[in-house]
Each structure stands twice: as C-alpha cells, then as structure tokens.
N, C-alpha and C positions, 0 to 999 in steps of 0.2 A: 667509662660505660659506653661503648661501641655499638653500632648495630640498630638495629629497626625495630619498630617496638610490638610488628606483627610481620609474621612469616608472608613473603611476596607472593603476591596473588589471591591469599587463604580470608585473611580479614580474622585468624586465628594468631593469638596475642600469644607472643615467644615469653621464654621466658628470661629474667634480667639478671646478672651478679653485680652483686654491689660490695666492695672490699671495703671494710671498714679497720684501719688500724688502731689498735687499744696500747698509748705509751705512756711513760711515767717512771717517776722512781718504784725500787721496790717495795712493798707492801701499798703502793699506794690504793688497790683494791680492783687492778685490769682484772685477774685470776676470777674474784666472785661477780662480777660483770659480766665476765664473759661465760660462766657458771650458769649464772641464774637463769640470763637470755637465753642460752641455747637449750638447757635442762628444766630452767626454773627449779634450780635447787641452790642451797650454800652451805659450804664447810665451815663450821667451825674454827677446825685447827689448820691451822695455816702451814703451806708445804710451799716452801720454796720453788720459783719456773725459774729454768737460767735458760731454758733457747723457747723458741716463737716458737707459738700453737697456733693453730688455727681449728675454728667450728665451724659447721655450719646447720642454717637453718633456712629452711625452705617454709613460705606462705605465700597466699594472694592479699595484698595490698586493696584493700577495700575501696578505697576512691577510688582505685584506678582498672578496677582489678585486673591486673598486669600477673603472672607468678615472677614473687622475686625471690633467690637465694642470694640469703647474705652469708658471705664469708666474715668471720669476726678476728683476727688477726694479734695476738697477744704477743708485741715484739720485743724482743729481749736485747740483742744482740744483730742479726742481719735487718738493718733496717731497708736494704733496696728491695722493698716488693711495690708494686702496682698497686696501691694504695689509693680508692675513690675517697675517703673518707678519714681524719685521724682524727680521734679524739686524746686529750689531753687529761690522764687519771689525776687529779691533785685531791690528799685528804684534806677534806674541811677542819679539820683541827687542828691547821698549822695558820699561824698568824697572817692575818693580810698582808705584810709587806715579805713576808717569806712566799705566799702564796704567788704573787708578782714577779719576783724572780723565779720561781718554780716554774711558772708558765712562760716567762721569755725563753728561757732556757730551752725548755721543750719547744715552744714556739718555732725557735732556730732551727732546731735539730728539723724540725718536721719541713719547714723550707728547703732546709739543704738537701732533702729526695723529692723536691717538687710538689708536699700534697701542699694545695691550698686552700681545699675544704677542711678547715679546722674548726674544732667545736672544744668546748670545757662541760668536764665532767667532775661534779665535787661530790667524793663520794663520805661513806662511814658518817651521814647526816641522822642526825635522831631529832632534828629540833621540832618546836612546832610550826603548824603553821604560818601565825605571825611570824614566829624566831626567821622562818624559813627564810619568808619575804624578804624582812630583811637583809639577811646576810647574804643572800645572791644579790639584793640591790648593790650592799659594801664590795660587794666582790668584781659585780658587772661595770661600781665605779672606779676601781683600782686596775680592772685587767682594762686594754684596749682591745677587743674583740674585732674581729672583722667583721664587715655587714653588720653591726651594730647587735651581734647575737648577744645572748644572756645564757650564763653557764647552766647548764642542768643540773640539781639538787637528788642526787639518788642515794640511795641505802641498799644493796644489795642482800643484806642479812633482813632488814623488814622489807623487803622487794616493794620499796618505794624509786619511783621515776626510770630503772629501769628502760619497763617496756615501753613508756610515754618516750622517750628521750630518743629509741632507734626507729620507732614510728615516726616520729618527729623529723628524725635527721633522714631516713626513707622514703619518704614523700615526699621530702625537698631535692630529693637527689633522682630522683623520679619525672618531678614537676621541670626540672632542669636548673635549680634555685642555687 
C-alpha cells in the first residue's frame, strides 16, 4: 500500500487499494466469501473456480474516512500477485489437529510470495455463541498466529462475520497495524 493518504497540496484524501488474498483448499468456502462481501449474496449450489478471480468493492472507511477499494483476490493457481493481505479459508468442521496442519501448510505457501499479513478465517460456522467462543479459543490455542491475532468465525450462507472480519482487517491495514 504505496502512496500518500491525501493528494499534494489539496488536503483531499485519495483514494487506497487494498489486495486481499482469499487461499485455501477446495470447497473450503474463498468463492461464498468473496460472494457475499462483494454482492452480499450466496449460492447454494456449489460450482467449482479453478483460476483466480478477483472483485472489487469500493467504500469510505468510517474512522478514517479515507475512499478505499478492496480488491478481493480468490487464488487458485497463480499465486505471484501483490498481495497486502492473505487470508487463510479453513472449514471449521474439520478436526483441530487437521486444522493445524491445514494452516502450516497454507501458512508456508503464503510466505513463499512474501505476504506477511496473514489472518484466519473459519468458515461454514453455525455454532452459537457460547459454542463460537469457544471453539476460536481451541483453535486460536492450536494455531500460532502472528501478532497474537484470533481467527475470524464467519458463515457466509448466514452472513455471519463476514463484513466484521474485512472491516477489521481494513482498518488495521489503514491504521498501518
């Protein structure tokens, strides 16, 4: 993320892109993530992506109010893009120590192009509340996160956490965090 955060001279606030890449195995649920965020809609029936998409979504960022368009980045196969952002798709109903290697895995991969803003995303959650807490606790204690982060709980089909999750990680990529 390059550049000034207001056009020289003006005191008029440019506007930002912010790359976010969405990886993971298949079906792990980048496709309704990156659905829902950009359209706020979800499919159903599930249609296989075998090359990278990208969305995008343009808003002003309320604390800051800066205009930012986020590019959303759903990578299949060429993984060298400019990547500010990767997040990590892993289905929450696959066992904690499956989980663990799921996420080294990806971990690696997401090193070996340099992004080193990594975040976790556990998606196909239906639990409750309580349940939730929990199981990001189990999970935030098995994975080693950078900066001590805690995975995001989202549901794309009940458009839970979501929008919380790119606000979240947008503001800190804003703030400079």
């Amino acid at each position: 993320m390059g550049g000034s955060l207001r056009k020289k001279g003006t005191g008029v606030p440019i506007c930002r892109t912010i790359r976010i890449g969405l990886v993971g195995d298949p079906l792990s649920g980048k496709s309704s993530i990156l659905t829902r965020f950009i359209s706020n809609r979800f499919r159903f029936e599930y249609e296989p992506t075998t090359k990278n998409i990208v969305g995008l979504k343009s808003y002003i960022l309320d604390e800051v109010a800066i205009p930012v368009t986020v590019e959303i980045w759903e990578l299949h196969s060429d993984f060298n893009q400019p990547i500010d952002v990767a997040i990590i798709v892993i289905d929450s109903k696959l066992p904690i120590n499956e989980i663990q290697d799921y996420y080294m895995r990806w971990f690696k991969e997401a090193q070996n192009y340099f992004w080193n803003d990594i975040h976790v995303a556990l998606t196909k959650s239906e639990l409750s509340e309580d349940e939730a807490d929990k199981f990001v606790d189990r999970v935030t204690d098995a994975l080693v996160l950078p900066g001590n982060r805690k995975p995001f709980l989202t549901s794309a089909s009940s458009n839970i956490g979501i929008f919380q999750m790119f606000k979240t990680i947008i503001s800190q990529k804003m703030r400079g965090l």
